[in-house]
N, C-alpha and C positions, 0 to 999 in steps of 0.2 A: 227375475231370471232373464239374462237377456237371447236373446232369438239367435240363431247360429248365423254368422255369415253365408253369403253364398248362395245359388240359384240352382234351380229345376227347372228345364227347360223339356221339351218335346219338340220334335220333326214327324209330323205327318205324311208320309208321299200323299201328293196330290196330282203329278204330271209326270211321266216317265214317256219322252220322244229322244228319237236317235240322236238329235240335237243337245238334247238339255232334260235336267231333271228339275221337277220343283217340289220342295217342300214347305208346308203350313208352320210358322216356327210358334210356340207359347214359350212364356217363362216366367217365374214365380222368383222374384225378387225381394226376399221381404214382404214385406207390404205392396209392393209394386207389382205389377203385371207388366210384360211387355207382348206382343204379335207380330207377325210378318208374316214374310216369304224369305225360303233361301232358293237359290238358285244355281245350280252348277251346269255347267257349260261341259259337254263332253269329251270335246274335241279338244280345250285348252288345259279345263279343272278349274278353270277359273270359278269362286265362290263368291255370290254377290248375298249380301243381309241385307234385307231394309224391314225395318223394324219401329216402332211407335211404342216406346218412344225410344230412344237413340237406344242402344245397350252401351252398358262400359264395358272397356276395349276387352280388357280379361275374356269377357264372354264369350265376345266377337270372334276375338283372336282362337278361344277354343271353341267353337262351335265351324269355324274356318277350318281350324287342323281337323276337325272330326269326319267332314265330309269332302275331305282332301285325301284322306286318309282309305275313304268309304273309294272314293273315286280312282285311286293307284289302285287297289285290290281288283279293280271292274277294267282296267285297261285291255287287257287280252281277251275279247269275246268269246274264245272258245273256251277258258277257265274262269269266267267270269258268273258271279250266285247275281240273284237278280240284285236291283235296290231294297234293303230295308222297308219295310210299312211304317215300320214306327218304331223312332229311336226315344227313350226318357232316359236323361243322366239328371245329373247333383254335382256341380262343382263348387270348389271352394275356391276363393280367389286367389289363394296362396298355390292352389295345385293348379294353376291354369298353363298350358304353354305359353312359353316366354318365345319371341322369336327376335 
């Protein structure tokens, strides 16, 4: 039987400043592990990954929409929920956003 494609990933808040948010990233690739940080910028939205070992793009790219997404919702400080503690999904590479 073979192993389903596709990854589980987690973001941990780990830094939450007026500036910038950071998250602990894990993810379960198969067989593979990957780690980082993500990092959002508040002021722009800008999402940085840096991860060990690289992730393929798919991931990137949805792990990018996700907390681009987290980040539009938080724009307006006065209707804004705080950041997430901790996010765990399951993507398939086929459902990933395509940009």
């Amino acid at each position: 039987m073979e192993a389903p494609a596709g990854a589980r990933f987690t973001l941990r808040l780990e830094e939450e400043q007026p500036l910038r948010v950071v998250y602990q990233f894990a993810a379960e690739l198969g067989e593979v592990s990957a780690s980082g940080v993500v990092t959002v910028e508040i002021e722009a939205g800008a999402v940085q990954v840096k991860t060990e070992p690289e992730l393929p793009s798919w991931l990137e790219t949805t792990v990018v929409g996700l907390l681009r997404s987290l980040w539009r919702s938080r724009r307006d400080p006065r209707t804004a929920a705080p950041w997430p503690r901790r996010l765990t999904r399951w993507r398939h590479p086929e459902g990933a956003q395509v940009r």
